[in-house]
C-alpha positions in Angstrom: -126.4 69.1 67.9 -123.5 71.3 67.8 -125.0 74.8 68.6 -124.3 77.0 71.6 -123.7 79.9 72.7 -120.3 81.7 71.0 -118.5 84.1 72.6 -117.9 86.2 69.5 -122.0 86.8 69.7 -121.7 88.5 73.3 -121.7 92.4 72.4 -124.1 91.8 68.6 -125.5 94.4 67.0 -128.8 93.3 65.7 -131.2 95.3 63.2 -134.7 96.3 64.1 -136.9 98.3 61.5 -132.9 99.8 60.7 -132.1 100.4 63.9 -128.7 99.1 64.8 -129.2 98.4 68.6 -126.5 96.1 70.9 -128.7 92.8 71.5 -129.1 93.3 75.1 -130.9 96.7 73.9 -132.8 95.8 71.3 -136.6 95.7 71.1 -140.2 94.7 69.3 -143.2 96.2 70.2 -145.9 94.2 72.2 -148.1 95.5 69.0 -146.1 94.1 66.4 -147.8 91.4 64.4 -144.9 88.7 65.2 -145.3 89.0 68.6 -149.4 88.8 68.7 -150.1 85.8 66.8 -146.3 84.5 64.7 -147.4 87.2 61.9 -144.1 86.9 60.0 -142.6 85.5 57.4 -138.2 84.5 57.5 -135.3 83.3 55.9 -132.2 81.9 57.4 -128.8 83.1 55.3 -125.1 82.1 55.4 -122.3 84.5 54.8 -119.1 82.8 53.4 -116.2 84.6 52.1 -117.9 87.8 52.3 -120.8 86.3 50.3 -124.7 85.6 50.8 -125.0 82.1 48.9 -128.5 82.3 46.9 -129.4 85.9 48.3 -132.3 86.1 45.5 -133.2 82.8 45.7 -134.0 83.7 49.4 -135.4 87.1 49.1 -138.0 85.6 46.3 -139.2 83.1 49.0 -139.5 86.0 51.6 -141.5 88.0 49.2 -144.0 85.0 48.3 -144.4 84.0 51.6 -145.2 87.9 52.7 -147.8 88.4 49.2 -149.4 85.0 50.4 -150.0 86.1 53.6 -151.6 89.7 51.8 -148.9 91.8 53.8 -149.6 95.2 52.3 -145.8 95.8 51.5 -142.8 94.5 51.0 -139.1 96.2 51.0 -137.3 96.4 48.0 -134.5 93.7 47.7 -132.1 96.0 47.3 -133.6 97.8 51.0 -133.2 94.1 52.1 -129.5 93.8 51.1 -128.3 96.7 52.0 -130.3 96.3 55.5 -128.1 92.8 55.5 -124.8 94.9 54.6 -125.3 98.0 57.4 -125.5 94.8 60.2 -122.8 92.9 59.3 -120.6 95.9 58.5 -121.5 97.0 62.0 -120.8 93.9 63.5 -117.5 93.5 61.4 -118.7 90.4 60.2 -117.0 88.2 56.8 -117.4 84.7 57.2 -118.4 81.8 59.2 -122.1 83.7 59.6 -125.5 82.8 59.8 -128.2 85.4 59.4 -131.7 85.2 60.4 -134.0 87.6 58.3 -137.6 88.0 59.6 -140.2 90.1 58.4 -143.1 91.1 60.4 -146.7 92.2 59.2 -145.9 95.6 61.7 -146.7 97.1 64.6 -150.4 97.0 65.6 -152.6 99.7 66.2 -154.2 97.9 69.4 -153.7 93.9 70.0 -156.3 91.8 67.9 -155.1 89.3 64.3 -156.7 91.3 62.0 -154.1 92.6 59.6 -156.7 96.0 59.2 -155.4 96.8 63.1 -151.7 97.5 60.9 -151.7 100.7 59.6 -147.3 101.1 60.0 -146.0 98.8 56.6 -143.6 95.8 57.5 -141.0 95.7 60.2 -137.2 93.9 58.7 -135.5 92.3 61.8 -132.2 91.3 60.7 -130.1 89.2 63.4 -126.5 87.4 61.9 -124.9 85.4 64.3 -121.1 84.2 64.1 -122.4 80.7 63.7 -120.5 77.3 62.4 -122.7 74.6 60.9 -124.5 73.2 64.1 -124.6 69.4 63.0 -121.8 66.8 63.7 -120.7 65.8 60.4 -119.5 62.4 61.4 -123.6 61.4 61.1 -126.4 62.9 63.1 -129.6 60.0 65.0 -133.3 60.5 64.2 -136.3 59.7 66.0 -140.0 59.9 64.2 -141.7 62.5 66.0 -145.5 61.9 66.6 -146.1 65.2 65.4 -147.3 65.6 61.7 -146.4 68.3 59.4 -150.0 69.8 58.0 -151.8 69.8 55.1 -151.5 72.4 52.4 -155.1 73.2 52.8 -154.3 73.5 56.4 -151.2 75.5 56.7 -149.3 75.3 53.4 -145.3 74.9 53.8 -145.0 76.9 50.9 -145.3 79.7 52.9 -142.4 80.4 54.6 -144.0 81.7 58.2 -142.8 82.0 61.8 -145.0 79.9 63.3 -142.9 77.2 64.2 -144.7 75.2 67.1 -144.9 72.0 64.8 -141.1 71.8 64.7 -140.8 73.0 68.5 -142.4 69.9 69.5 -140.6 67.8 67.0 -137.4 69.0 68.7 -138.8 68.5 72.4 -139.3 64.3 71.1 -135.9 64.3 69.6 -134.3 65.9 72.9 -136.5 63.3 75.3 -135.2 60.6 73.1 -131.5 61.7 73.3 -131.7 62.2 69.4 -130.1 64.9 67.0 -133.4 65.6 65.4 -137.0 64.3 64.2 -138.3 62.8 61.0 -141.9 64.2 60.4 -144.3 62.6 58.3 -147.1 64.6 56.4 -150.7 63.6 57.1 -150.5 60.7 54.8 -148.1 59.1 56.7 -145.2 59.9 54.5 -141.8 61.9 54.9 -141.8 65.0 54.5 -138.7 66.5 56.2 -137.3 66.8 59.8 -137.8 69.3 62.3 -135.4 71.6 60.5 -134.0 70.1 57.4 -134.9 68.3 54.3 -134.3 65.0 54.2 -132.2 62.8 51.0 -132.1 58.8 50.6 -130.0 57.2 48.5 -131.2 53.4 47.1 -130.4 51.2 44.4 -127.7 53.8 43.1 -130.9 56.7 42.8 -130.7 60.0 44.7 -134.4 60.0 46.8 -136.0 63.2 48.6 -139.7 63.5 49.4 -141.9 65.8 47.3 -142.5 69.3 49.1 -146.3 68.7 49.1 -146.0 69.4 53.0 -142.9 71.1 53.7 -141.2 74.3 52.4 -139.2 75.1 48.6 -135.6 74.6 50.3 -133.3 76.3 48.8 -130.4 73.7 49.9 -132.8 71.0 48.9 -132.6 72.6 45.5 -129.5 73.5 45.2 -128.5 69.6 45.8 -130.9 68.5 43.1 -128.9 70.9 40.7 -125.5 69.7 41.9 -126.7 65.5 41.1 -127.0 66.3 37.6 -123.4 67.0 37.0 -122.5 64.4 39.2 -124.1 61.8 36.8 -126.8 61.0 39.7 -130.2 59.5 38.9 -132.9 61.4 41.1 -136.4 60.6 41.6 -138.9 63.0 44.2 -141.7 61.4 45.7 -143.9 60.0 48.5 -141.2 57.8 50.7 -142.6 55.7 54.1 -139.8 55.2 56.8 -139.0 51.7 56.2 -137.6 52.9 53.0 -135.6 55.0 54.9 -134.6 52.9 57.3 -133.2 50.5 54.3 -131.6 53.0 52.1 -128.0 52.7 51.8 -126.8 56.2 53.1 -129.1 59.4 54.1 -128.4 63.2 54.6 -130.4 66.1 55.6 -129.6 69.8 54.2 -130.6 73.1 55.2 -128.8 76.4 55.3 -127.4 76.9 59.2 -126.3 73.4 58.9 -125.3 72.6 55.1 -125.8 68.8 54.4 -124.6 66.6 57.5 -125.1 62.5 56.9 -127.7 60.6 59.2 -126.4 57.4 61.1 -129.7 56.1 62.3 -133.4 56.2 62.7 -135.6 55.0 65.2 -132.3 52.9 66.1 -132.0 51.3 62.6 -128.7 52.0 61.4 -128.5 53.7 58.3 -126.2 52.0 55.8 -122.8 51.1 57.4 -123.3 53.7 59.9 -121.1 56.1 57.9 -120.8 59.0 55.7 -121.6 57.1 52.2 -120.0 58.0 49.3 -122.7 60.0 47.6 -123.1 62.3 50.6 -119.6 62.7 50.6 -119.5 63.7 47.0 -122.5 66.2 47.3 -121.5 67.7 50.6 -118.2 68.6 48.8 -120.0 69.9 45.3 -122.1 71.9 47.8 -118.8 73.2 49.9 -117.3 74.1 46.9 -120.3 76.0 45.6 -120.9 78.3 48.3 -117.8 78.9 49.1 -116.9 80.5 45.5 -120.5 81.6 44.7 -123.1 84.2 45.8 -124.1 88.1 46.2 -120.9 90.0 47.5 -122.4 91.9 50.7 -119.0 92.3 52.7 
């Protein structure tokens, strides 16, 4: 893992219910929902060139992640953007940025989960961060964590919530083990993605990526199943055990902070020829490409 602390971030200004408050004064109520019991619902964004790559893309997840969870309102995406655009003009931001959007259920009455105890409409917290892709694209290691991703009918991955213990503990495995990051299967035993990315295989020529039965809609993830077509790539989603990942030719994980980054090995079984393989390479540079021309002008 590449991410630390950048000096760039010292003096942020960070945006809180459209406040714009220097991040060493910036604050959430005790009350607010996110802080009682994870009651929120977030998105992570990068800003290249002045531009948000798949800005509604994103926003539509926030909004169907907030209706799921029966949040009595949500802001406009154009109160969204423009939200985006008063912190990063503030912060004199362009490029080279990610932003973490979160929005909370509100501020509570008096401390209790029942959403009646939120009488004050959604809070929009809007942090963006100078922030360069935090893998090592020369290949990252995975460990399987012991720690299942759950069941729709337990807490479905299609909504896109902040409660984010699953993953926390995924990551505390992966440290202990000395490795980048942790597979996680889904209570079937399968793949469903890491700790903080979606996972891609490539065998026998066909691109491969787990179904998202138990993990979230990534917008990355989809984003590289558009760019395969074009790139004449066969691809096939589906339920995938690790020793098909531990024979597959090359693998990659994507995800917006990081962007796709290849995976050397898992569980200590090299991947491949321990390099970036040539698909990964062609995708990662489709998906450079893309993002780097493409998106909602914000800057």
């Amino acid at each position: 893992m590449l991410q630390q602390f950048d000096e760039r971030n010292r003096d942020l200004i960070v945006n809180v219910a459209g406040a714009l408050t220097h991040r060493d004064a910036a604050g959430v109520s005790p009350f607010d929902s996110v802080v009682q019991g994870g009651d929120a619902v977030w998105e992570g964004l990068r800003l290249t060139n002045g531009r948000i790559f798949a800005l509604e893309e994103h926003l539509a997840r926030l909004r169907r992640s907030a209706h799921a969870l029966a949040f009595a309102a949500v802001p406009s995406d154009d109160s969204m953007t423009e939200e985006i655009r008063r912190t990063l003009e503030a912060n004199g931001m362009r490029d080279g940025v990610h932003i973490r959007l979160t929005l909370t259920r509100g501020v509570k009455l008096t401390s209790g989960m029942d959403p009646r105890l939120n009488v004050t409409g959604p809070c929009l917290i809007v942090l963006a961060e100078f922030k360069d892709p935090v893998y090592d694209l020369s290949g990252i290691r995975l460990i399987t964590s012991s720690v299942r991703r759950p069941a729709p009918d337990s807490l479905d991955p299609k909504i896109h919530h902040n409660n984010l213990l699953p993953s926390i503990l995924a990551k505390i495995e992966a440290n202990v083990a000395g490795a980048d990051d942790a597979v996680m299967l889904d209570h079937r035993g399968f793949i469903a993605e890491t700790n903080a990315t979606h996972i891609f295989m490539v065998s026998s020529g066909v691109l491969l990526t787990p179904t998202t039965a138990s993990c979230p809609e990534g917008i990355t993830r989809a984003t590289v199943l558009e760019l395969a077509v074009p790139a004449g790539l066969a691809v096939a989603e589906g339920d995938y055990t690790l020793p098909q990942l531990y024979n597959a030719a090359e693998a990659f994980v994507t995800g917006t902070m990081g962007g796709l980054a290849p995976v050397v090995s898992v569980d200590g079984r090299v991947i491949g020829d321990g390099g970036i393989g040539p698909v990964t390479k062609q995708l990662t540079e489709a998906y450079q490409n893309l993002t780097a021309t493409t998106g909602t002008v914000v800057v």
